[in-house]
C-alpha positions in Angstrom: 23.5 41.6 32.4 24.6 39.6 29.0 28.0 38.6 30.7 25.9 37.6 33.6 23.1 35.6 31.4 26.1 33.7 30.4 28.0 33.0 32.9 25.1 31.6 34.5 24.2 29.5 31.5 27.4 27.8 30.9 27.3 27.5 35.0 23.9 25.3 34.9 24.6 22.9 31.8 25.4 19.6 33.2 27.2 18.7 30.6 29.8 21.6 30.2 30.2 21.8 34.3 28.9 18.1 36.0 31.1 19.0 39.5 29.6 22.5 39.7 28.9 24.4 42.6 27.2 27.9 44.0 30.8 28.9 45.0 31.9 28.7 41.4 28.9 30.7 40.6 29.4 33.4 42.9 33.2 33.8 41.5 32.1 33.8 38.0 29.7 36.9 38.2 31.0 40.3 38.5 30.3 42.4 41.7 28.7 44.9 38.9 25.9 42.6 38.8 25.3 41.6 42.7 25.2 45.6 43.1 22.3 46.3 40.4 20.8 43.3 41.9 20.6 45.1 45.6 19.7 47.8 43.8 16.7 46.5 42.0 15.3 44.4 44.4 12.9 45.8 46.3 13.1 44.2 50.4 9.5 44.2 51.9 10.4 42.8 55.8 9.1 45.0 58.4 12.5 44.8 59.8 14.4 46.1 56.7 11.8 49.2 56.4 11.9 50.0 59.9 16.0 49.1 60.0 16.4 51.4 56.7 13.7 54.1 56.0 12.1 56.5 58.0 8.9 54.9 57.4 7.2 55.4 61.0 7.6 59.2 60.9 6.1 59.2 57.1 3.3 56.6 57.2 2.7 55.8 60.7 4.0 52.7 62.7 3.1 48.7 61.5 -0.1 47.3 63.5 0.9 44.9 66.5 1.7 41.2 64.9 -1.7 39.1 67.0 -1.1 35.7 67.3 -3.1 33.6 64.8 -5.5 32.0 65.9 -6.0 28.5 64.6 -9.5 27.3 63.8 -10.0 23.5 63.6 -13.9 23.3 62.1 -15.5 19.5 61.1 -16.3 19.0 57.3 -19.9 19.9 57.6 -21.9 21.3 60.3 -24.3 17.9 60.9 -21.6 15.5 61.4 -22.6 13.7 58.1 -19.3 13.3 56.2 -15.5 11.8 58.3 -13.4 14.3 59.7 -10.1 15.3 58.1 -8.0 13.1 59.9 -10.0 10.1 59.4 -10.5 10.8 55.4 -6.8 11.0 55.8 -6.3 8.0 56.8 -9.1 6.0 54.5 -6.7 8.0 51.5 -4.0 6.6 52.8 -5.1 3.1 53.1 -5.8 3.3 49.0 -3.0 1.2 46.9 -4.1 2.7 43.6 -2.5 -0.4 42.3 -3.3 0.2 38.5 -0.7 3.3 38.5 1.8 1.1 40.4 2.6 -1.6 37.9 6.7 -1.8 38.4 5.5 -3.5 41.5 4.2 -6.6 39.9 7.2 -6.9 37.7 8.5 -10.7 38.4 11.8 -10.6 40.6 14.2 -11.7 37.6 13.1 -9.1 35.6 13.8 -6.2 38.1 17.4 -6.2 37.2 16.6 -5.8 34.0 14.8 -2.5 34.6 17.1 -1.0 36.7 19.9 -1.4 34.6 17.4 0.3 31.7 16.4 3.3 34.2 19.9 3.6 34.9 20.8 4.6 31.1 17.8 6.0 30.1 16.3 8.1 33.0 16.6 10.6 35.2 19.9 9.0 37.4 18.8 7.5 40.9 15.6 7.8 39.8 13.6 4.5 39.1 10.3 4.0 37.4 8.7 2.6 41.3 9.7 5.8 42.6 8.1 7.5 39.6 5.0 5.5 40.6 5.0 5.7 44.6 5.4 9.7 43.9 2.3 9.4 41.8 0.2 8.1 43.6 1.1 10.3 46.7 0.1 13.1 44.8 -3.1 11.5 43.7 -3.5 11.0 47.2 -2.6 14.5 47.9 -5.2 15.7 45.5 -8.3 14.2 46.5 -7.7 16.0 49.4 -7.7 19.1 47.9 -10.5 18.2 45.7 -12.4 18.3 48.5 -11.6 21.4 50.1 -12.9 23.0 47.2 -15.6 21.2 46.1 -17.9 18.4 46.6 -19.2 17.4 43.1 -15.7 17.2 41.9 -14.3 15.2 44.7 -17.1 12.8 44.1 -16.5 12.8 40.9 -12.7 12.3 41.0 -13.2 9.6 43.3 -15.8 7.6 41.5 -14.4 8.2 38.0 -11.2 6.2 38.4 -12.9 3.2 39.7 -15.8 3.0 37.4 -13.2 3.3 34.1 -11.4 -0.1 35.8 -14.3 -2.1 36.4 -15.3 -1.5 32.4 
């Protein structure tokens, strides 16, 4: 397990191995440890436990699979609030400018901050992309604020905006 532990290890530093690759992996750890692996993991598909135990004769035979049945309810039950879909698109219509600020950066200054993500940052990964994942998942979010509750989504909804008009 130790030799494994390290093998793995020196595997996933970046540094010590920048062109690795699962292969190399593989190679590296001992057949010892992919057996106590099959060993120890326990496989929970139908399909293995009906392929490899005699499970049917001992507990009885796994219920019929129905189809699901999708259920596609409104919001609330007197039509008072916007369906899903449009919500979805009034979210998506938000530009949430305040946590975008790379995008007012002047034109002869982007170079600039390239060049600095380029050294500093995660490679190929830019502050605007930071910033359009952001807000995406603040997007994302008030979504499922709403799912599970009312109060909050009002409250994350109306919080953000009051803060920027003080």
């Amino acid at each position: 397990m130790k030799n494994a532990q390290t093998n793995f290890t020196n595997w996933a530093d970046n540094k010590k191995n920048p062109n690795r690759t699962v292969k190399q992996l593989i190679e590296k750890l001992d057949s010892s440890f992919f057996k106590l692996l099959d060993e120890m993991t326990i496989a929970r598909s139908r399909k293995h436990i009906i392929n490899f135990y005699n499970a049917e004769e001992e507990v009885g035979k796994f219920p019929e699979r129905l189809k699901p049945i999708s259920i596609y309810p409104n919001i609330d039950l007197k039509d008072r609030f916007f369906t899903y879909d449009a919500l979805n698109k009034k979210i998506l219509q938000y530009k949430l400018s305040v946590f975008n600020p790379s995008a007012y950066i002047k034109g002869e200054m982007e170079k600039k901050y390239d060049d600095l993500a380029a050294t500093t940052g995660v490679l190929g990964f830019k502050q605007s992309d930071r910033e359009h994942f952001l807000i995406g998942m603040m997007k994302m979010n008030f979504l499922k604020r709403l799912e599970s509750s009312m109060n909050h989504s009002k409250f994350q909804w109306t919080e953000p905006f009051r803060k920027l008009k003080t």
